[in-house]
Structure formats: structure tokens, C-alpha cells
C-alpha positions as CSV (number, residue, x, y, z in Angstrom):
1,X,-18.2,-19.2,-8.4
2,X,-15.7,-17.2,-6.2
3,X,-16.4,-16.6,-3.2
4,X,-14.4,-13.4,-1.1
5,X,-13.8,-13.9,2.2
6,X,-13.3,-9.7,3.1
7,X,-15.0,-9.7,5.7
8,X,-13.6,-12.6,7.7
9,X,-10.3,-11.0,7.1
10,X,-11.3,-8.0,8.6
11,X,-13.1,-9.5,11.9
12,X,-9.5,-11.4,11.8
13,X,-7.7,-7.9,12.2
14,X,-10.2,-6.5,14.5
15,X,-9.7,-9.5,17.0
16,X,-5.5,-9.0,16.6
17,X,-5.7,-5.5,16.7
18,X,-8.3,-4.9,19.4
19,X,-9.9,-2.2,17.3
20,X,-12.6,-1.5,14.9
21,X,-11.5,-1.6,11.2
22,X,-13.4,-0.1,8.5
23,X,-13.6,-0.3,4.8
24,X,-12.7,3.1,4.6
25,X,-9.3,2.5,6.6
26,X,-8.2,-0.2,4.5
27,X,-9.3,2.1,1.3
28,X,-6.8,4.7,2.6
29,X,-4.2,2.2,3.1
30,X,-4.2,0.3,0.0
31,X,-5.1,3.3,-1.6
32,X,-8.2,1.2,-3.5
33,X,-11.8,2.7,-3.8
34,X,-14.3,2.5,-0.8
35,X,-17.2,1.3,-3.5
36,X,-14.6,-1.4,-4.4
37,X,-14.1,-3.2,-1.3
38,X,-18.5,-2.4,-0.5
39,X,-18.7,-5.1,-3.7
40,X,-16.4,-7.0,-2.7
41,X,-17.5,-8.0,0.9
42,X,-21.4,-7.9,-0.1
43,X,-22.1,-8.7,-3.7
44,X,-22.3,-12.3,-4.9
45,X,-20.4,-12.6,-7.5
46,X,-18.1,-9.7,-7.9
47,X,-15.8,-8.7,-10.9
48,X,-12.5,-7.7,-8.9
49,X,-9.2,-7.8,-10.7
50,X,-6.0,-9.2,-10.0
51,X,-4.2,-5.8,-8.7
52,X,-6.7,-5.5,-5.9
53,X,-6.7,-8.9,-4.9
54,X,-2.9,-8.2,-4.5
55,X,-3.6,-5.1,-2.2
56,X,-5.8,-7.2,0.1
57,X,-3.3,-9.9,0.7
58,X,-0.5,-7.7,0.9
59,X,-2.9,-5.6,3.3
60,X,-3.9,-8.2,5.5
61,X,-0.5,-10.1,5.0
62,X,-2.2,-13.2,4.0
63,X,-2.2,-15.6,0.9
64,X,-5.0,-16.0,-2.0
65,X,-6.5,-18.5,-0.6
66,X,-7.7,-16.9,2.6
67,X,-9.3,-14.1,0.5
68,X,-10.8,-16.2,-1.9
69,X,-12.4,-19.4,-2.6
70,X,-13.7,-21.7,-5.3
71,X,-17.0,-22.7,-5.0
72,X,-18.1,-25.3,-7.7
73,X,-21.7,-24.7,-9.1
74,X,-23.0,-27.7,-7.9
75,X,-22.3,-26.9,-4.5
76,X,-24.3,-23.7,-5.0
77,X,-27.5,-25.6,-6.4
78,X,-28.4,-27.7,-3.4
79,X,-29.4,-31.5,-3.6
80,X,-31.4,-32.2,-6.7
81,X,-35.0,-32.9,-5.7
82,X,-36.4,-35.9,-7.6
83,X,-40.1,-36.1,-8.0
């Protein structure tokens, strides 16, 4: 599973820039749909495509790998419980 790590990038900014940012600031400066980024930084599991992934790093000035991350499924399970 991939995991998106939005909202750390934007509590990041906030601490650099001293201000409040919103999703609908970076949706006006990227130019990509408020709804969009809403999945992104609060659905599980979210389709996003490669061009908006591209946005945010360019956005945020930051590589893939800050704004996403592989989690393998067995890390998502837990410990198996043996009875």
C-alpha cells in the first residue's frame, strides 16, 4: 500500500512559512482540484496519478519519497495471532 504523506508536507510549510496553509491554496497554486488533494491527505488508499504527484513535489520542492511511501502488506496486518 502507498501511503501519502500530504499532510506532513503541509505542517512542514506551515512551520517554514509561519502561516497557515490550506488545501485550497495549494489547489490554486498547482492549479489541481480541492477534492483531489481532500483524498489524498485522508483516504487510505487513494488512486492519484503521476501528474499530480509531480505538482506536489514541485509545489512543496521536495522529492517522491517525502510524499509517498511504500508500505508492504504485512506491515499493515499486525503480528499473526497463533491460537
Amino acid at each position: 500500500m502507498l501511503r501519502f504523506k500530504l499532510k506532513e508536507r503541509i505542517a512542514d510549510l506551515e512551520f517554514r512559512e509561519k502561516r497557515r496553509v490550506q488545501l485550497q491554496d495549494i489547489a490554486a497554486a498547482t492549479g489541481l482540484n480541492r477534492m483531489t488533494l481532500s483524498k489524498i491527505a485522508n483516504q487510505h488508499g487513494a488512486n492519484v496519478q503521476t501528474a499530480v504527484l509531480d505538482k506536489l513535489c514541485t509545489y512543496f520542492g521536495c522529492q517522491i519519497e517525502e510524499l509517498v511511501e511504500h508500505l508492504p502488506d504485512d506491515q499493515l496486518r499486525g503480528p499473526d495471532v497463533i491460537g
